[in-house]
C-alpha angles and dihedrals in degrees: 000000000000110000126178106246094254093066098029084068085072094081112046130040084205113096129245127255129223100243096194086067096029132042110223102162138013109203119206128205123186113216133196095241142014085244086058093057090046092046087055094048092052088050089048095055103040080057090053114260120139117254104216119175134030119256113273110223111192098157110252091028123060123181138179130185146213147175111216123223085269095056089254106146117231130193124191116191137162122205115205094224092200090077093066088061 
């Protein structure tokens, strides 16, 4: 569920951190291919998010990050499962 941080603020007595200074969550989503990873990161940032970091190749695992427009840290990664055979 996406809520605005007014009303975010609810459901928690706790306060809310600035994620473009903090990090407070890295959200991971697992993708079918290493083009589709690269495919989501060129959406993203056409959209304007801010591509920080350079893709980590480690062979059977390939990631990609972003930061969204709201500072939230995203990580796409596909993990080529044969290798684990």
């Amino acid at each position: 569920m996406l809520l605005s941080e007014g009303h975010f603020k609810n459901f928690t007595d706790k306060s809310i951190c600035d994620s473009k200074v903090s990090a407070e969550s890295l959200l991971c989503i697992s993708c079918e291919s290493r083009d589709e990873v690269d495919e989501l990161i060129s959406k993203a940032k056409s959209l304007g998010a801010n591509v920080s970091r350079d893709p980590q190749d480690h062979g059977f695992m390939y990631s990609h990050n972003f930061d969204d427009l709201d500072g939230h840290s995203w990580e796409l990664m596909f993990m080529d499962q044969s290798a684990n055979k």
